[in-house]
N, C-alpha and C positions, 0 to 999 in steps of 0.2 A: 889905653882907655883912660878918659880924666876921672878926676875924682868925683866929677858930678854924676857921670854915667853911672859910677861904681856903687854910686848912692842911691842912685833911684832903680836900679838894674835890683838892688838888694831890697827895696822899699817894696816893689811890686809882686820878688818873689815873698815877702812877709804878707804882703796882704793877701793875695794869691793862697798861701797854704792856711794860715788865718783862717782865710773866711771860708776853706773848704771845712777846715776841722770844724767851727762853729754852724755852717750848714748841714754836715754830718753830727753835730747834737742833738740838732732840734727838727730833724727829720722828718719824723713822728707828727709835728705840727704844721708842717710846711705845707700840707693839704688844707687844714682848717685857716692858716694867714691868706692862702690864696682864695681861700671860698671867700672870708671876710671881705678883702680887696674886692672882690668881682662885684658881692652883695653890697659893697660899701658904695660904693660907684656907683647901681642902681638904682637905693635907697638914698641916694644925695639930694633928689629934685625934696620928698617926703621930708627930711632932715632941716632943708632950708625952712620949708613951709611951716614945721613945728618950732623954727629957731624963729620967727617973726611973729609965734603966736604966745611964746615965753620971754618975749622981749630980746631975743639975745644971747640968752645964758646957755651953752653952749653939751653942758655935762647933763643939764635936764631935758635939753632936745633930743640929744645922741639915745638920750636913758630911754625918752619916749619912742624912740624911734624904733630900739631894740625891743622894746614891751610890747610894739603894736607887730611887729613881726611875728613874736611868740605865741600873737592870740592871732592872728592874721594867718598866715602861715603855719607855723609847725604843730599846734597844736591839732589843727584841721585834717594834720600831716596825719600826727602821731592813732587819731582818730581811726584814722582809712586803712594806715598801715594792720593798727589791731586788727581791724576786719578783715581785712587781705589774708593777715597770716591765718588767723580763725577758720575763714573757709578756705585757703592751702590746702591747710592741714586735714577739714575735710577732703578734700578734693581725693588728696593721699590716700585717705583711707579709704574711699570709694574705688579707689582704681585698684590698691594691693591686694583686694578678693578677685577682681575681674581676672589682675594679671596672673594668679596662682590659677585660678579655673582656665582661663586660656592657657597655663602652662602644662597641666596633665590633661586639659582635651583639647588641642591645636584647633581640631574637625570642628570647632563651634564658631569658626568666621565662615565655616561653608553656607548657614542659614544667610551669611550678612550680603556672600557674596552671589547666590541664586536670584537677589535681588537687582544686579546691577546687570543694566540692557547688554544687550552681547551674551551673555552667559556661557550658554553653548561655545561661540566660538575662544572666549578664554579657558574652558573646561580643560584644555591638556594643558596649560600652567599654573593650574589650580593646585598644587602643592608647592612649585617654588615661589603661589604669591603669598602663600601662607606661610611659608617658612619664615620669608622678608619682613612679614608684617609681624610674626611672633618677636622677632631682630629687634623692628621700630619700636613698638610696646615693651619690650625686657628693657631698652633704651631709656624708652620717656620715663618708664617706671622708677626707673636707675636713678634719671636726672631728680625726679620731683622729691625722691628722698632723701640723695644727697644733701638737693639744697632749703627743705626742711629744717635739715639736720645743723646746716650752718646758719639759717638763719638768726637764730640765737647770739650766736656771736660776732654777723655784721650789725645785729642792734645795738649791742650796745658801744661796738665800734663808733656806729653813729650817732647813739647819745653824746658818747665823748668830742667827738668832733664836735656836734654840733654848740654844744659847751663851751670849747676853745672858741669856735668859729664869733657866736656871739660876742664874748667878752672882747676877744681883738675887734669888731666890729665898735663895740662904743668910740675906742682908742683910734680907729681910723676916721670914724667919721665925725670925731674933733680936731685930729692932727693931722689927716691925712693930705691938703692938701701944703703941708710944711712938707712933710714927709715925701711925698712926690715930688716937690721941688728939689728936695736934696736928694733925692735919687737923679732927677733927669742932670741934675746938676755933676756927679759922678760921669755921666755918659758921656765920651767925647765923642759925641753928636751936635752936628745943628741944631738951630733951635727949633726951625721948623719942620725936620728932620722927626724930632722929639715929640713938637703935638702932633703930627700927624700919624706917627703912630700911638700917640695916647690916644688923640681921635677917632682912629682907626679901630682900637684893641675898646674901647666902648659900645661905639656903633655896633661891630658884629658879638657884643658878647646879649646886648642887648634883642638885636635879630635872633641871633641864635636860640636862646631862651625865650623867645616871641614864639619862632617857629617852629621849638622842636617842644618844647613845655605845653604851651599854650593849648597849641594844636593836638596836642596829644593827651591832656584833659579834656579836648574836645570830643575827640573821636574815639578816646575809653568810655568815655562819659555815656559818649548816643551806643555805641556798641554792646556796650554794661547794660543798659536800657534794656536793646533789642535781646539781649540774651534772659531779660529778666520776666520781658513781656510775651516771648515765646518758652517762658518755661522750666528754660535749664537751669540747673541747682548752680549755688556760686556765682551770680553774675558780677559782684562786686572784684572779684579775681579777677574773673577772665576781661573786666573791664579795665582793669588795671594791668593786666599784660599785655590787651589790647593797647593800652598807651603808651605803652615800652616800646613795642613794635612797629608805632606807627611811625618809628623813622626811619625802619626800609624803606628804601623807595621803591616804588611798583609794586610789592607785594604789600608789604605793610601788616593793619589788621586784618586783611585776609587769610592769612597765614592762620590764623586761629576761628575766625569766624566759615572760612572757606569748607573744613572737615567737619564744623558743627552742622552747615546746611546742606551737605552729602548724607550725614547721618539722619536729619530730618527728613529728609526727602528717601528716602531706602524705607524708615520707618512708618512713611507716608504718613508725616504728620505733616498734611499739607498747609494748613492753616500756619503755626508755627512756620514754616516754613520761607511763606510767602511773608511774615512779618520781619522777618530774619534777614531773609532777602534786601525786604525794603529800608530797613531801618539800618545797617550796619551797609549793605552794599554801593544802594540807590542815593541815602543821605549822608553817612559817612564817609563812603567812599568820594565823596567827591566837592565833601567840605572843605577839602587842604587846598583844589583848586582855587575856589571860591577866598579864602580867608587868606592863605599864607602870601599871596602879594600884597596885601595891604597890612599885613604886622609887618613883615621882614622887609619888604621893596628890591626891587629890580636891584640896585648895585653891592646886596649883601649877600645875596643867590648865591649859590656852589652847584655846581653837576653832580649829578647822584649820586656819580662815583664816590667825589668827593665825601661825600656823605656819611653813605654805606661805609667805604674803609674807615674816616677818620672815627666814626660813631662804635663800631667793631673795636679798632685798635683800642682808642681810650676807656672802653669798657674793660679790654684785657690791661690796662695800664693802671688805670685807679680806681676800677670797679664801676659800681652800677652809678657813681658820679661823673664819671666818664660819659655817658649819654650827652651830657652840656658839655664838659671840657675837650672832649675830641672833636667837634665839629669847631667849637671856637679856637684850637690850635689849628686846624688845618686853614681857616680864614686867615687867622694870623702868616700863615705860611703863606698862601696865595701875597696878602699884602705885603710883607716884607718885599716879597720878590717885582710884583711890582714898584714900589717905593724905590728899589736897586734898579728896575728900568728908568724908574724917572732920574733918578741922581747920574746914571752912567751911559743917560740917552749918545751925549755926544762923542763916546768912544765905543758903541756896543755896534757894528753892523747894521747896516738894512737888511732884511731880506726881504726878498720876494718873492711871496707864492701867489700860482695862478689860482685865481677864487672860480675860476669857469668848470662849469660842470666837464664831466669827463663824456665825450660822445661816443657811444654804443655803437656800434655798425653793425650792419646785417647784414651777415655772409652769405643769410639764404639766399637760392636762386628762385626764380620768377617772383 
């Protein structure tokens, strides 16, 4: 081996272990650099427009830029969240007498359940669905305390982030587009290799936040409504877990407004019911149609699989930030892989599969 080998063979394992131990420092932050990054990126068109109304000067743009985020954004944020946790917390305490009374008299879902059509014929599983359901309830009761309990200290988790997040956020959107030069410049990549996945890694982070954010302000928003204008205590919660939710796909905010309009309906509050219906089922239900092709667009789409896991996954990976960051890794995954069909078109196989439907035949006789 020449000495040159021996040299850069030794260079690569320094930077190599280098930049792991210095990745492994700053760990801790590696979530708020990337929010910065993502948020920097977004707020660039805003950045420019206040850089041409300050002549230029670059550190009073960025400053403005981060100020109007603060009043724009998080404070708006900080607002909601107060009220979120406030009725939680009632929510919590509303439900820990319920779950205690249903826990020394089981027999009190029998009023709930003489109500539902059929009766008679489910009357002989009328104790295992009691059992099941006392199960579901010690459950949910379980979950809303637990995470009561922790809420306190994903706050201020989040204050701190979002603290870092800003400050790297001025320092990006002065430097950053030096800084991204000398990264793409590290990567022995092409060059067009390089903006197309820059290209690429904006377009969908921007979709992505179009369509899972946006949409899901929307459809908390009219569902928080509907639960507000039929009645039920806390609608600003459930309108906010409505917008968490609304990135199942197919279920969605059903999933919460679904058991509200059973319970209305059993209690024959029909009125509520029918507003319940129409406001969360008839208009929200069917606003993501309507709106999410024209934020996101046809070529940033993902299958709902997609979705579903990647949205799941990154929630179990970096928490309830994970809702944006897992569907925008998994685009990213879709891309890259594409990007490797296009660079490796001409040594990767044809295949070919028959697109023709599969024909059925009919065994019957006459």
């Amino acid at each position: 081996m020449s000495a040159t080998a021996i040299n850069r063979t030794t260079l690569l394992c320094c930077v190599a272990l280098i930049s792991f131990v210095f990745l492994a420092m700053i760990k801790q932050f590696l979530m708020a650099v990337f929010l910065a990054g993502l948020f920097s990126a977004l707020a660039t068109p805003f950045y420019r427009y206040m850089l041409t109304k300050v002549g230029g000067k670059e550190n009073i743009a960025s400053m403005l830029t981060v100020v109007s985020i603060i009043f724009l954004v998080l404070i708006p944020l900080s607002g909601l969240l107060t009220v979120v946790v406030t009725q939680a917390i009632s929510v919590g305490q509303s439900v820990t007498p319920w779950v205690q009374t249903f826990t020394k008299e089981p027999t009190i879902l029998t009023d709930y359940l003489t109500k539902i059509p059929y009766y008679e014929e489910i009357l002989p599983y009328r104790d295992t669905i009691i059992e099941k359901l006392g199960l579901l309830v010690a459950a949910v009761s379980a979950f809303l305390i637990d995470s009561l309990t922790s809420m306190t200290k994903m706050t201020v988790n989040a204050g701190f982030t979002a603290i870092i997040m800003l400050y790297t956020m001025f320092y990006f959107l002065v430097d950053g587009q030096k800084l991204l030069h000398k990264i793409l410049y590290y990567l022995p990549l092409e060059d067009q290799i390089e903006r197309q996945l820059l290209d690429r890694f904006t377009s969908v982070a921007k979709a992505t936040i179009k369509g899972t954010v946006i949409i899901g302000i929307i459809q908390g928003g009219l569902c928080g409504t509907g639960f507000a204008l039929a009645g039920i205590p806390s609608p600003v919660f459930w309108g906010t877990l409505m917008a968490v939710l609304s990135i199942v796909p197919a279920m969605g905010t059903a999933i919460i407004w679904g058991p509200a309009l059973i319970i209305l309906l059993l209690g024959q509050h029909w009125m509520d019911a029918i507003i319940l219906g129409v406001v969360c089922g008839l208009i929200a239900g069917n606003i993501d149609n309507l709106i999410r092709p024209r934020l996101v667009g046809r070529d940033t789409e993902m299958h709902d699989l997609f979705i579903l896991f990647s949205t799941l996954g990154g929630i179990g990976m970096f928490g309830i930030i994970g809702i944006t960051l897992g569907p925008i890794l998994a685009a990213l995954f879709v891309s890259i892989w594409e990007i490797y069909g296009e660079c490796f078109k001409d040594y990767l196989p044809a295949v070919h599969i028959d697109k023709e439907p599969l024909e059925v035949k009919d065994d019957k006789e006459g």
